[in-house]
N, C-alpha and C positions, 0 to 999 in steps of 0.2 A: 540615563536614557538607555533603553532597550532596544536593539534591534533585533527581532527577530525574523530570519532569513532561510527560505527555503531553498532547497539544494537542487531539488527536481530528480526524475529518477532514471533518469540516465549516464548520467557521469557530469565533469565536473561542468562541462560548457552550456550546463542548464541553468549556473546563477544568470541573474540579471546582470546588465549593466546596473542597475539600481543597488541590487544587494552589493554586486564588486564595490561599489560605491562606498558603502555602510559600511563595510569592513575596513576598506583604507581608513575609515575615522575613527573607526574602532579602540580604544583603548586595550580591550582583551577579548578573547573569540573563544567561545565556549561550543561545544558541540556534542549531540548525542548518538546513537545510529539502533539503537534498541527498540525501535517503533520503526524502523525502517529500514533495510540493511542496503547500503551504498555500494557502489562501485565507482568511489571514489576514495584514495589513497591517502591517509590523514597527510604524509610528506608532502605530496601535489596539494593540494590545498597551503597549507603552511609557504610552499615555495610561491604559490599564488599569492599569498596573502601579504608575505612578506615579515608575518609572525606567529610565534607560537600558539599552537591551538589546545583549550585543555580538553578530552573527551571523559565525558562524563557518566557515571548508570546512569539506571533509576532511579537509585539513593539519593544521584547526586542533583536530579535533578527535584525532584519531589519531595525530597527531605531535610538534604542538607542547607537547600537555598544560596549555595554560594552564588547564583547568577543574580537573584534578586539585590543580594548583599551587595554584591557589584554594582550594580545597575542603580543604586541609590546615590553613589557617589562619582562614577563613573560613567562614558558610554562602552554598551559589551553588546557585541552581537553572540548572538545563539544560531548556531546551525541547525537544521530540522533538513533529514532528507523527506522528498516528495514537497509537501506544500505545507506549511508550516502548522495549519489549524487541522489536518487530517485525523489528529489523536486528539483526544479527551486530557489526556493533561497534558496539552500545549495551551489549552483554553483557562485549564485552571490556576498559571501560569500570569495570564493576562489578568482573569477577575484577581488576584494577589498582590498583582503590578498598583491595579486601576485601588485598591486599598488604601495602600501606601503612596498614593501620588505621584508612583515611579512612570514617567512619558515613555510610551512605544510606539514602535512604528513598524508593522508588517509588512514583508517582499514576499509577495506569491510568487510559486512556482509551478510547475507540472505537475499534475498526482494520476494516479492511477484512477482517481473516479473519476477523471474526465478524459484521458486516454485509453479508457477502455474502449470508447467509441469508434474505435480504430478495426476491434471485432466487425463490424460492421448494424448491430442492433442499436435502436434511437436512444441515446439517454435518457430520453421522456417515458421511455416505455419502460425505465427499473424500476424496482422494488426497494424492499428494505436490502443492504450492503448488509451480507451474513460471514460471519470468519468461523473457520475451521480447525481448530488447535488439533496438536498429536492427540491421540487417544494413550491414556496408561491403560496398566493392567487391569485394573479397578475404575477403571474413567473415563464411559464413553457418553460423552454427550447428548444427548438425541434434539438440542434444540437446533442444530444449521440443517436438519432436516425440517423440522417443523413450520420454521420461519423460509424456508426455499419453497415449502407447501403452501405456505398461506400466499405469495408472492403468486404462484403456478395459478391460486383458487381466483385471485384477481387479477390474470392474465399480464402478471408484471416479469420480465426476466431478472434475476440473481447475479448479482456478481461478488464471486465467493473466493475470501481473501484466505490463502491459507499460511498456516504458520509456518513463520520466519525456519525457511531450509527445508521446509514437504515439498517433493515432488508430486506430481499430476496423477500417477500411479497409487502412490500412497493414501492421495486424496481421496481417487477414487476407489482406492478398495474401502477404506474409512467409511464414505457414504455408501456402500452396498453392504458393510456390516452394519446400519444401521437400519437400511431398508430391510434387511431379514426380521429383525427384531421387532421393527414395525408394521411392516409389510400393507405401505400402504399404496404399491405399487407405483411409486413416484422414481422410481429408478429400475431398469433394465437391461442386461446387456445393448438393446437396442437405443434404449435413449441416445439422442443426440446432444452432446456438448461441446462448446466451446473453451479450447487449453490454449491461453495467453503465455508467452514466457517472455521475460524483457523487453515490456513493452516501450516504445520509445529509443531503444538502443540502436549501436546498430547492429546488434545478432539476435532481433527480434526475431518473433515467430508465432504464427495463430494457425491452428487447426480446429478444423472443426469436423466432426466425427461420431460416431456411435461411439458407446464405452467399452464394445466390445474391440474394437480397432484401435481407440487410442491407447488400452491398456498393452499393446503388442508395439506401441512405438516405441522407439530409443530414445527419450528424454533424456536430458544432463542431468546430473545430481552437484554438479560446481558447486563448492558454497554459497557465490556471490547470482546464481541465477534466483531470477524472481519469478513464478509461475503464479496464475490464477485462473480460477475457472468460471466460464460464463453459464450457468443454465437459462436455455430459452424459454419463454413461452410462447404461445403462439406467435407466429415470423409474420408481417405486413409483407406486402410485395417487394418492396423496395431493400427490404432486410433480405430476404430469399433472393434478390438476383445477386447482393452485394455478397453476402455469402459462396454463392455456385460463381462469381466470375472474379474475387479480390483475392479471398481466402482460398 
């Protein structure tokens, strides 16, 4: 048996009773944090759980199979911070499980695409979720511009996940060296965005601002801070008061 149990993205007091559950039956607790970086302390976990935890890559999770291996003969939970189906292979995972006749049983948790709502913009009103990797020397993307374009041309807002340790600065100079290159004037010191940082915590924090003013704020660069940025499109009324009296 499998359980796979989401961590939620705040720290630890976002399992379930359900998942706290699954784990006390757990035979062995496997865990990843590479699809989602935690602020949760592998030891506090462990002391929660009452046993060892193994934490696992990529490899260990997509390659080597040792959870599947488990989970045939044993029950094991899996940790996943945020909500356990957020990534693409936590799903591929489950069709692997459902092959081999391996029984699972999913605990959601909190994720970021449904706390982002917390900005104040409808969920019903995004678009396609666009992610923003570092740029190398040789390596600048231009499609989290394209796909935030297309999102702007059907009046959907973007919420744009950026890579694990970018601050909101770096983001957004990344996207204003791509609007040069494209110049398809979808970005301007004036534009208005929305800069999430730990959402859900409690050292949350949303601004919302031109990019000329948030590039002048004092972001943290912590490890463990998680930032993301919302581009609006056009604001309903209700999004504009919540905006001018929350944020």
């Amino acid at each position: 048996m499998l359980y796979m149990i989401g961590l939620g993205i705040s720290g630890i007091g976002d399992i379930t009773l359900k998942g706290a559950e699954m784990l006390g039956k757990s035979d062995a607790i496997f865990m990843e944090e590479y699809t989602c970086p935690l602020n949760i302390k592998l030891k506090d976990l462990e002391k929660l759980t009452g046993k060892k935890i193994t934490l696992l890559d990529r490899k260990g999770v997509e390659e080597d199979n040792n959870i599947l291996k488990n989970a045939s003969k044993k029950d094991i939970a899996f940790l996943v911070g945020g909500d356990p189906l957020s990534a693409t292979t936590h799903k591929e995972l489950l069709i692997e499980a459902k092959q081999k006749n391996i029984k699972y049983t999913i605990i959601h948790s909190s994720s970021i695409f449904s706390a982002v709502a917390e900005c104040g913009l409808e969920l019903y009103n995004f678009g396609k979720t666009v992610s923003l990797p570092f740029f190398a020397r040789n390596f600048t993307p231009q499609s989290p511009y394209e796909n935030i374009e297309k999102n702007k041309a059907n009046n959907l807002h973007t919420l744009l996940l950026l890579d694990i340790g970018m601050d909101v600065k770096t983001a957004i100079n990344q996207l204003m060296k791509i609007e040069k290159q494209i110049k398809h004037n979808l970005f301007t010191s004036k534009s208005m965005l929305i800069a999430c940082k730990n959402i859900g915590s409690d050292d949350s924090g949303i601004k919302y601002d031109t990019i000329e003013n948030l590039l002048k704020m004092p972001f943290s660069n912590k490890q463990n801070t998680l930032y993301c940025l919302v581009i609006p499109a056009k604001l309903n009324f209700k999004e504009k008061e919540y905006l001018s009296v929350v944020v």
